[in-house]
C-alpha positions as CSV (number, residue, x, y, z in Angstrom):
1,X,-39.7,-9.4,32.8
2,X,-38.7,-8.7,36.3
3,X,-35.1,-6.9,36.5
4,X,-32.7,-8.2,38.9
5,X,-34.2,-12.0,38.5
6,X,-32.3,-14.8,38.7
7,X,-32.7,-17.7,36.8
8,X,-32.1,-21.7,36.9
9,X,-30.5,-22.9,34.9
10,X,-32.3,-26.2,35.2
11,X,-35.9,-25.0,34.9
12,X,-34.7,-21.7,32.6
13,X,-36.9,-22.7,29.2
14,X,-40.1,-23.8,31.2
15,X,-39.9,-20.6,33.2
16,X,-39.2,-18.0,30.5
17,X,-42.2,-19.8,28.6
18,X,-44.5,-18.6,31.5
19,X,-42.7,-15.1,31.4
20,X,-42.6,-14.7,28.1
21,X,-45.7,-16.5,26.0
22,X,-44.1,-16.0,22.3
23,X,-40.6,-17.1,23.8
24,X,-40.4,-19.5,20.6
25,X,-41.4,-17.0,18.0
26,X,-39.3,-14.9,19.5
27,X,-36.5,-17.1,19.0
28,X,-37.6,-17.9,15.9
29,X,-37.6,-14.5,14.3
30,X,-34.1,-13.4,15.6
31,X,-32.9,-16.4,13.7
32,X,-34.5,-14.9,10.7
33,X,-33.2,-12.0,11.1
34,X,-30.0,-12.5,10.8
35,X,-28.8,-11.3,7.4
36,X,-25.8,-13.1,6.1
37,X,-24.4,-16.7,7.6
38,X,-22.4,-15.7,10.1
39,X,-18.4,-17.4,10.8
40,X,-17.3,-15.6,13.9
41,X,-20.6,-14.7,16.4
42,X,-20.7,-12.6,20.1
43,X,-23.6,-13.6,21.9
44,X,-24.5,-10.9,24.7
45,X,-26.5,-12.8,27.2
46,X,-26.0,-16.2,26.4
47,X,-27.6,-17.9,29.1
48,X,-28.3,-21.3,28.8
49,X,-27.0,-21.1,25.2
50,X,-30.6,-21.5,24.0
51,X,-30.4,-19.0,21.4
52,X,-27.0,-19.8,20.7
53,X,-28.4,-23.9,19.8
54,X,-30.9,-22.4,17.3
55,X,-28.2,-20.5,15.6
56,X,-26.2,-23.3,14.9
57,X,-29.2,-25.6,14.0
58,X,-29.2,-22.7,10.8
59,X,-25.5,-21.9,10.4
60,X,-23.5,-25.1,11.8
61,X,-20.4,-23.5,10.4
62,X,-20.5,-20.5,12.8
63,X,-18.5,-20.2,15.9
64,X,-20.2,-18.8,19.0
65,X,-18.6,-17.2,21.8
66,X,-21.2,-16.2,24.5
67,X,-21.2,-13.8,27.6
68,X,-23.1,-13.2,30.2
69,X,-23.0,-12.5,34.0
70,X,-24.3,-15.6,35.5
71,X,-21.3,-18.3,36.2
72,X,-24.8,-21.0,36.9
73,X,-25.9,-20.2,33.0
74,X,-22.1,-20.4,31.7
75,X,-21.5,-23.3,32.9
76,X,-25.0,-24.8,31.4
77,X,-24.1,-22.9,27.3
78,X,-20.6,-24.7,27.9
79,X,-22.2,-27.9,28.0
80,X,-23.3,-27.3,24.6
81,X,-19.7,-26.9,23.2
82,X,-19.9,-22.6,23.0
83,X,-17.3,-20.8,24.1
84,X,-18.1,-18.6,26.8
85,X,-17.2,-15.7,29.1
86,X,-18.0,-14.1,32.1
87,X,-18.9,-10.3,31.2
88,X,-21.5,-8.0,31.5
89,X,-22.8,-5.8,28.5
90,X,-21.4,-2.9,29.8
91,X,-17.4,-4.3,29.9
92,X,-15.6,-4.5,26.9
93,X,-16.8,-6.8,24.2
94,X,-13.9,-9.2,23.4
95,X,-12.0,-8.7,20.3
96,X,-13.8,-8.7,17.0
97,X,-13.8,-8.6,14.4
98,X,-17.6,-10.5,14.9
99,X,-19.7,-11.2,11.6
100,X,-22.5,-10.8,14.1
101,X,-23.7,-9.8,17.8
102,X,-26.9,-10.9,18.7
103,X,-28.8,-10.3,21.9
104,X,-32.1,-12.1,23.0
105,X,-34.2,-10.6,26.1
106,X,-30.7,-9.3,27.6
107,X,-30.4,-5.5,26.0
108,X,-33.7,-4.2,27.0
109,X,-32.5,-4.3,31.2
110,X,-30.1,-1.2,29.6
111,X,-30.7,1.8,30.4
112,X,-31.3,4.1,27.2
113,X,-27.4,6.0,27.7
114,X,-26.1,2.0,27.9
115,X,-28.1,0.9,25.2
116,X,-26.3,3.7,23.2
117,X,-23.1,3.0,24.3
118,X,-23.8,-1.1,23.6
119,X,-24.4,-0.4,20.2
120,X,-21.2,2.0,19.9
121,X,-18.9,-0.3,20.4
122,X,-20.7,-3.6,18.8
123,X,-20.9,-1.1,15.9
124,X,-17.3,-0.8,15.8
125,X,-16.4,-4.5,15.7
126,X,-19.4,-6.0,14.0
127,X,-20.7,-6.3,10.4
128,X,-24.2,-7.0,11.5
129,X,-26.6,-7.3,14.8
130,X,-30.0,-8.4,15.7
131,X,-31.2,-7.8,18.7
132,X,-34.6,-9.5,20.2
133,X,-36.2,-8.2,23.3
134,X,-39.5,-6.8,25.0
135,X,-40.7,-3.4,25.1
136,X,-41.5,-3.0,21.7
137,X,-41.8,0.7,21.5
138,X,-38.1,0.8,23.3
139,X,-36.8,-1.5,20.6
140,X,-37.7,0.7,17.6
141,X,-35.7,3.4,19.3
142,X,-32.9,0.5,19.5
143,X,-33.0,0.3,15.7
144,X,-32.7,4.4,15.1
145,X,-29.8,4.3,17.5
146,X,-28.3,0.9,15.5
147,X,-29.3,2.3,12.0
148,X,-31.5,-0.7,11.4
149,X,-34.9,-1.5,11.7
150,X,-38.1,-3.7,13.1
151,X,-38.0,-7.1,11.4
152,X,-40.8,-8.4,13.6
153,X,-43.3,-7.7,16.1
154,X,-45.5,-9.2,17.8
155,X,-47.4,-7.6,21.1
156,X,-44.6,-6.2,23.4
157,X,-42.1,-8.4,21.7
158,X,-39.8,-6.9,18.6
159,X,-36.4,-8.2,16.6
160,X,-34.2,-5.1,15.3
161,X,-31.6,-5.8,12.5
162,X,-28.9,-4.0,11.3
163,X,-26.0,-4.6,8.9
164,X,-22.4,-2.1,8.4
165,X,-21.3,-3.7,5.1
């Protein structure tokens, strides 16, 4: 995916289809992967608050609070009744404790040092994460560094689990 792209809000899903083929698989198998139901959940990269929707299709009881930079795709999750905030990944999370962070195609713009650091502090307030993204290869180094492991893959796509119960 290009870095520094900026999406609309309005055409987001049709575009990220064309970017990224297995979009909906993806989805799909960071909604698997998530190992317990979930009551209190961060989303990092919320964007239109697509992934957010699938999560509570599977866990309605779960309350999501999303972030992400873009005021454009806040405003868009909102509409669908998640609580959001305007942060980048590399401010302080809010106050946990979270049941779960998850994070679908947002992580992987990190570079490796703020990848480490991400999953530092999530680490610290979270019982579990998943954490969907491209680069597939970079992602299994994501899972060493969050003491999980590849639930899927498929091409350059990967989901990485891990739970601190």
């Amino acid at each position: 995916m290009a870095a520094e792209f900026h999406w609309n809000p309005e055409t987001y899903l049709e575009q990220i289809r064309a970017e990224v083929p297995s979009f909906d698989a993806l989805q799909a198998a960071a909604i698997d992967a998530i190992p317990f139901p979930p009551e209190r959940v961060l989303e990092l990269g919320v964007g239109t608050g697509e992934t957010a929707r699938r999560l509570l299709e599977a866990y309605p009881e779960a309350e999501v609070t999303g972030l992400d930079s873009s005021p454009e795709m806040l405003f868009r999750a909102r509409e669908l009744g998640i609580e959001t905030r305007l942060a980048r990944m590399e401010d302080p999370l809010p106050d946990g404790p979270w049941d779960l962070v998850i994070a679908v195609l947002s992580v992987n713009e990190l570079p490796a040092d703020g990848k480490r650091d991400l999953l530092r502090r999530v680490r610290e307030q979270s019982r579990a994460v998943v954490i969907a993204d491209h680069e597939a290869d970079e992602l299994a180094r994501v899972a060493d560094w969050a003491d999980g492991e590849v639930t899927w893959r498929q091409d350059d796509l990967a989901v990485v689990a891990a739970r601190y119960e």
